[in-house]
Structure formats: C-alpha cells, structure tokens
C-alpha positions in Angstrom: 2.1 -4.5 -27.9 2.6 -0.6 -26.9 6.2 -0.6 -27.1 6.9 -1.4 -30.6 7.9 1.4 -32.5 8.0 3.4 -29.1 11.0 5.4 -27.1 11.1 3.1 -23.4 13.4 4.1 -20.8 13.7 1.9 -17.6 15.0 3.1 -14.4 17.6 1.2 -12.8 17.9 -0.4 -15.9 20.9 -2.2 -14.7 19.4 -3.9 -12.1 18.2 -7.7 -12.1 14.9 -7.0 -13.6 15.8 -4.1 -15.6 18.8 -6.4 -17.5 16.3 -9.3 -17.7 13.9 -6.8 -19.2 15.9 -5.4 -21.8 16.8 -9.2 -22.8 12.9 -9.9 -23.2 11.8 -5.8 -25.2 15.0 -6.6 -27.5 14.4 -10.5 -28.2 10.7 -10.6 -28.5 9.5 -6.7 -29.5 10.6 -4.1 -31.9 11.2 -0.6 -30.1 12.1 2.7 -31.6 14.7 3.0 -28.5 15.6 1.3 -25.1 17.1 3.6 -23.0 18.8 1.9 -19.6 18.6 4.9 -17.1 21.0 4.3 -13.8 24.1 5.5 -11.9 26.0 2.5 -12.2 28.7 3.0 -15.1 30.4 -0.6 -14.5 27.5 -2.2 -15.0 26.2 0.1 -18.1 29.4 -0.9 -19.5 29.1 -4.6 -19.5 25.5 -4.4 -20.2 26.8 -2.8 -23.7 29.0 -5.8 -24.0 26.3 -8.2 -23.7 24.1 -6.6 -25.8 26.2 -4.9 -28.6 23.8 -5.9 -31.2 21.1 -4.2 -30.8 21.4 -0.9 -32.6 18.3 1.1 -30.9 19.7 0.7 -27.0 21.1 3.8 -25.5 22.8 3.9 -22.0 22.2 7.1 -19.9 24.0 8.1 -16.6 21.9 9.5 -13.8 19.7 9.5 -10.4 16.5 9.8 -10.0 17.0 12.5 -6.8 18.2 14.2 -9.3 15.1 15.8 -11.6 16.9 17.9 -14.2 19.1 15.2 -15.6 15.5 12.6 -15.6 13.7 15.5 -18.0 16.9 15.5 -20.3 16.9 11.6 -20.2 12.6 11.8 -20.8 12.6 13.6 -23.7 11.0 12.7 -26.5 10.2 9.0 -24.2 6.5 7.3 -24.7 7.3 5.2 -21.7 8.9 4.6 -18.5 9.3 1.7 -16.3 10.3 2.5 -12.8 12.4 -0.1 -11.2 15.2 1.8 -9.4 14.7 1.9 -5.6 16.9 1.2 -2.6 15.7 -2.5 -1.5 17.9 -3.8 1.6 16.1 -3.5 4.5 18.8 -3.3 7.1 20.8 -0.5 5.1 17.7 1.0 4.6 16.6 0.8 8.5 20.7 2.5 9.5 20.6 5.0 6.5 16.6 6.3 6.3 17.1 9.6 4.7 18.6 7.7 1.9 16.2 5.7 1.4 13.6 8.2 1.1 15.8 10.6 -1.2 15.6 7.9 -3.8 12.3 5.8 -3.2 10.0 8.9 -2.2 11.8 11.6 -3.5 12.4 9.9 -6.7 9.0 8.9 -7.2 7.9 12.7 -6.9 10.9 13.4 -9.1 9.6 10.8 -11.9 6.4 11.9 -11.7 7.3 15.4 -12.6 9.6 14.9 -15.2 7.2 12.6 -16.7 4.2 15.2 -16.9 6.6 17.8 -18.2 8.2 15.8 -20.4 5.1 14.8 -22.2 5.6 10.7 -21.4 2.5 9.2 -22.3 2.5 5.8 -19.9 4.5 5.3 -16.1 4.6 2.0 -14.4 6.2 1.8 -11.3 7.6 -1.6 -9.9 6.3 -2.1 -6.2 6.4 -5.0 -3.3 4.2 -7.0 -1.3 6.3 -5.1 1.4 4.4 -2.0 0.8 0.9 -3.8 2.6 1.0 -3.2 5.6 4.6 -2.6 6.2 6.5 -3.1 8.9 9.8 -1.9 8.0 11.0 1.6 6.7 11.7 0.1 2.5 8.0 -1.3 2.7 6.8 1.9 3.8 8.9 4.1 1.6 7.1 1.9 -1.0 3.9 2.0 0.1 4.6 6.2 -0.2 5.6 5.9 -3.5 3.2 3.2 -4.7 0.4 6.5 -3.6 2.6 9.2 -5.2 2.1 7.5 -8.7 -1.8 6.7 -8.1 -2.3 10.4 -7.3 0.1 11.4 -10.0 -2.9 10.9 -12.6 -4.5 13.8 -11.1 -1.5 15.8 -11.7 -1.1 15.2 -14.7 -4.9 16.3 -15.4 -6.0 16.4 -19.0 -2.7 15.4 -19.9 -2.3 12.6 -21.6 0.6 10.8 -19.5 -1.0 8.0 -17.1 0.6 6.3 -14.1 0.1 3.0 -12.7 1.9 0.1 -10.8 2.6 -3.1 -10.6 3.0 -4.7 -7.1 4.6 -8.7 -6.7 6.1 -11.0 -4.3 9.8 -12.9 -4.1 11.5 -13.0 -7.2 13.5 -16.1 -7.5 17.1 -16.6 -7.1 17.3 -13.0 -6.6 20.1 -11.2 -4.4 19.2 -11.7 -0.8 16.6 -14.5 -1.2 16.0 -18.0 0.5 17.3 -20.0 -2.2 20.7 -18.8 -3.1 21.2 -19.1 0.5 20.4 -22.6 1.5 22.2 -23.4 -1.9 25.6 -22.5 0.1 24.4 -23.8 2.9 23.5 -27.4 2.5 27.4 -28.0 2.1 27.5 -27.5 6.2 24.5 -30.3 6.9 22.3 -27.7 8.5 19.9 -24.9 7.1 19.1 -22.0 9.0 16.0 -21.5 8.9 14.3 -18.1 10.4 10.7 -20.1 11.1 9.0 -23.4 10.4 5.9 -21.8 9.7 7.0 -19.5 7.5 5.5 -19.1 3.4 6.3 -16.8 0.9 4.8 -16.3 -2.9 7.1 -16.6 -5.6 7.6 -15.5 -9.4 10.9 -15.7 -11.4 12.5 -12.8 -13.6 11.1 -13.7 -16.7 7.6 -13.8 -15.1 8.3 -10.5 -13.7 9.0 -8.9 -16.8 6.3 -10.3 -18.7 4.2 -9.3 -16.3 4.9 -5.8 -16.4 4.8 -5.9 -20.3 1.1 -7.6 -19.4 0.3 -4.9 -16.6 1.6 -1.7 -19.5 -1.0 -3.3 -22.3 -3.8 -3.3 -19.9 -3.4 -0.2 -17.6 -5.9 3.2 -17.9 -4.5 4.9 -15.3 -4.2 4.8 -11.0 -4.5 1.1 -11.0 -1.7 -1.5 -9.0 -1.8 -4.6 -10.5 -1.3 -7.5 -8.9 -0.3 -11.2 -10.5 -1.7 -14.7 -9.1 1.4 -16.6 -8.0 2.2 -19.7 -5.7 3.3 -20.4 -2.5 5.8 -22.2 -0.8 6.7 -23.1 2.8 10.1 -22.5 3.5 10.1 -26.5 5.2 9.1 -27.0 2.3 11.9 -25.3 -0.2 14.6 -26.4 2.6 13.1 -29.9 1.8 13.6 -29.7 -2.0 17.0 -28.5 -1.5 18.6 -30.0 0.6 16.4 -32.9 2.1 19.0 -34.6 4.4 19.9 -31.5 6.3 19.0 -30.5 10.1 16.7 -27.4 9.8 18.0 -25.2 12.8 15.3 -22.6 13.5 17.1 -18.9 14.2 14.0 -16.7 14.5 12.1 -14.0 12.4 14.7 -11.4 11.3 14.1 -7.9 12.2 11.9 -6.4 9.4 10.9 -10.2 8.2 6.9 -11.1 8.1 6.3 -15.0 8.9 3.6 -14.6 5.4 4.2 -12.3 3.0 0.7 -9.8 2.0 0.2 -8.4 -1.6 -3.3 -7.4 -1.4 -5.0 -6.1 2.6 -8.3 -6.7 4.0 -9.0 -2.9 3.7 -7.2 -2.7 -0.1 -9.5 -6.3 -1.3 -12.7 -4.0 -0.9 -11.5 -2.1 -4.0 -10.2 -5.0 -5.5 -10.8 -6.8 -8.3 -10.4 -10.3 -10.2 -9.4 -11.4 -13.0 -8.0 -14.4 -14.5 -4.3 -13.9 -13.6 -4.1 -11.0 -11.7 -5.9 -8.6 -9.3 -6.2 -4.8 -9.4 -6.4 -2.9 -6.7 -8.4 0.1 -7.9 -7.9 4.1 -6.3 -9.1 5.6 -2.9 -9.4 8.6 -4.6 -10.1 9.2 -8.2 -10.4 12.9 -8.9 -10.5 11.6 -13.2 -13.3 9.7 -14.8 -12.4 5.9 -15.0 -14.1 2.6 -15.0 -12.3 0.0 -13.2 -15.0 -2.6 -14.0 -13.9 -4.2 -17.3 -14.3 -7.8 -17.0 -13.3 -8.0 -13.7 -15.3 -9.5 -10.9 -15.3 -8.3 -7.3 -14.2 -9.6 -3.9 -15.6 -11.5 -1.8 -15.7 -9.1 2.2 -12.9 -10.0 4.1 -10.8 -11.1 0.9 -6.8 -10.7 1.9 -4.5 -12.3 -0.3 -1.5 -13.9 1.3 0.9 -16.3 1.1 -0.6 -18.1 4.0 -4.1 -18.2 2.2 -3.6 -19.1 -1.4 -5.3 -22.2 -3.1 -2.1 -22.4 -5.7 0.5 -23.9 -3.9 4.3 -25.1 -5.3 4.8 -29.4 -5.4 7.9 -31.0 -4.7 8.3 -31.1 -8.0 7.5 -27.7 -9.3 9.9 -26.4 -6.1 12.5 -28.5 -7.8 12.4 -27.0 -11.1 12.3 -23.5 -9.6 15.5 -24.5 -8.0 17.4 -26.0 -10.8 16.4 -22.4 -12.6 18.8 -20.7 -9.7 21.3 -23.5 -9.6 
C-alpha cells in the first residue's frame, strides 16, 4: 500500500470521512505521519482525544483559500487527499462566492501548493452531483473535478500526479434520507420528496477504502468511480418504518429524482472494470494508457441509479439501517 512509511495529509480532515479515514490509515496501515489539515479547532481537539495513541498524527490549522499556509502544511508531504469542500446546497445556492472561494479556488490553491511543494500523489474527493449538475455545489464540483485532471499538465515532468475519486450517498451521513425518516417514523408519517425517486449508496468505511483502492491504482487524470447499489426511497421508507403513511412533498430545489455518477457523453471515455469505472481525460497533453485491463462501454452507457442491475433487498436495506441506528 502507498502510504506506509509515507507523510499523508487529508484536507478537512475533521470531517465525516476524513475522521473515518484516519480511524482506517491508523488501524490497518503504518504511515510515517497523518496530518489532519482543517479550520475547525473544536473538532481537531476532540479528534486528539480520540486518537491520543497514535504517535505519528499531527493536527494543522488552516483553509484551503488560503495558499501560503497549504505549502507550509505540504512540505515534506507524499500525499494529499482532498476532502474539504462546502457541501449544503441551499447555503451554497444564498452564499455562491463562498462556495467557489473554497471548492474552486481551493482546488486551484491545492493544486499549486502541491506542484511546488514536491507532493508526489493528489486525490480529490468528488460527487455524483458534479454530472450534469443542476445546482451551484454540483457545479463548483464539476469545476474542480476538471482543475485536478488538468493539473497533471501543470505539473509537467514533475513527478506529482492528480486524480479523483467521484461516489454517490454516503450513509447515515449529515443531511441524508435515513437519519431523517429515523426521527420521523415517531410522527406515523414520512415525508417523502417523490415515490419514484432512487439513489446509490456506499457507507464510510466503503468510502474510505475506496479511496485507499482508487490512490493504489491511479497514473494520473483519471476519476474513478465504484460500483454501488441502489435503493428506491419507497423502498428505504418501507424498511424503516413500514407502518407509516408516505406523504409525498415534491422534489426539493436542487434535488435530482436519480442520482448520475457517470454521463452519456463521459461513458464514451469510460472504462470497466471489476468494481469500479474510470472515466478517462478529454484532454491529455502527457503520455498515458488508460487501457489496463479495463474493457470499454457499450454507446449510450450512462450509469445511474435508475439503471443499475445491483439493487439493495429488504434485507440488505435493513442492515444498512441498523449501521445508522
């Protein structure tokens, strides 16, 4: 595995995934340091609490709009998982400039720090928002998913490589479906935004393993993309809380009724392989082949949640839940 015996600093290290992430490097690999990057100093310090043990973690205060302070935290780092970003869509649609400082702006600013600073691999979390998007954080992502493709030809015959790594819902995470008919089924009905509505879904852990999958196998401009079930949201509702009214309140503003990961347009530069796609560059202005092992696409491939051959059981949907509960 690339990071043992490596420097790794995560971005927004003190978010859901970045916390889960440092539980899985520490636990199951052996690196020379972990360095949590992020502004939040509450949660920094209770991260230190949790994990007090673990001699090679350091904690580092700072933004990524901020460049200077991201070379001083880079030096002497191998790699760097990106996973800070502004996520809620309604803040994000009634405060846009902020949203851009921090998922555009701090892309470029990554990017840049990480070719000066001599980082040898970047990988950059993404969302199935960024296809197609129809709301300002999908296409803030959608900009910065490009910024780190095209990064590899800035970096040029340096040796620092950038790719990303694109999924669907986590589970139980802040804002999502579950959680929220969890404290809802006390009141006998579910809100529920449409019947026909599906989403993909992948838990923390798979996340993060993911990742650690996506850094192992990554040359350089690819988005990688993991094979992962669907649900209908009757469906979850059902497994939930199967004696309550479903009361149907409409699409939210910003909400798809089937979540995307991989476009018509992006599947003819796709390719397959056993538990993941990768969505190869537009443009390549460096010498790569994309073709190792993997198969391509049939024409007119998209891969939504509405068209997926791996679908959740009643069952499986239960055990997902009782993860959350």
């Amino acid at each position: 595995m690339p990071i043992n015996n490596k420097s790794v600093l995560i971005t927004g290290g003190t978010g859901s995934f970045g916390q889960k992430f440092v539980e899985t490097v520490i636990r199951d690999y052996s690196p020379h340091r972990l360095i949590v990057f992020s502004r939040d100093e509450l949660k920094q310090f209770e991260m230190q609490q949790k994990f007090n043990k673990y001699p090679g973690l350091r904690y580092f205060l700072g933004d990524v709009r901020d460049q200077e302070r991201l070379r001083r935290a880079f030096k002497e780092v191998d790699i760097v998982i990106h996973a800070a970003a502004l996520k809620q869509i309604p803040a994000a649609e009634y405060n846009p400039f902020e949203v851009i400082k921090t998922n555009i702006i701090g892309a470029q600013n990554i990017i840049e720090a990480a070719i000066d600073c001599g980082v040898k691999k970047v990988i950059a979390l993404s969302t199935d928002k960024a296809a197609n998007p129809i709301n300002l954080y999908g296409a803030t992502k959608l900009c910065s998913d490009k910024l780190f493709v095209a990064g590899n030809s800035y970096s040029g015959f340096q040796d620092t490589n950038f790719s990303v790594v694109r999924y669907g819902n986590v589970v139980g995470s802040r804002g999502s479906v579950i959680p929220f008919f969890l404290n809802q089924r006390c009141n006998g009905k579910l809100p529920v935004t449409d019947l026909r509505m599906t989403r993909f879904w992948i838990t923390l852990e798979q996340g993060v393993q993911f990742v650690l999958q996506s850094l192992n196998n990554m040359s350089r401009g690819e988005i990688f993309v993991p094979k992962l079930p669907s649900t209908k949201i009757t469906d979850i509702a059902a497994a939930i809380a199967p004696d309550c009214e479903l009361e149907v309140v409409g699409i939210r503003p910003g909400e798809k009724l089937h979540e995307v990961m991989i476009t018509e347009e992006d599947g003819r530069r796709s390719l397959e392989y056993d538990n993941y796609y990768v969505i190869t560059p537009n443009f390549t202005w460096w010498k790569e082949d994309y073709c190792k092992g993997g198969k391509t696409l049939p024409d007119g491939f998209i891969y939504s949640s509405a068209h997926n051959d791996w679908w959740l059981n009643e069952d499986e949907i239960r055990a997902m839940i009782e993860k959350v509960e």
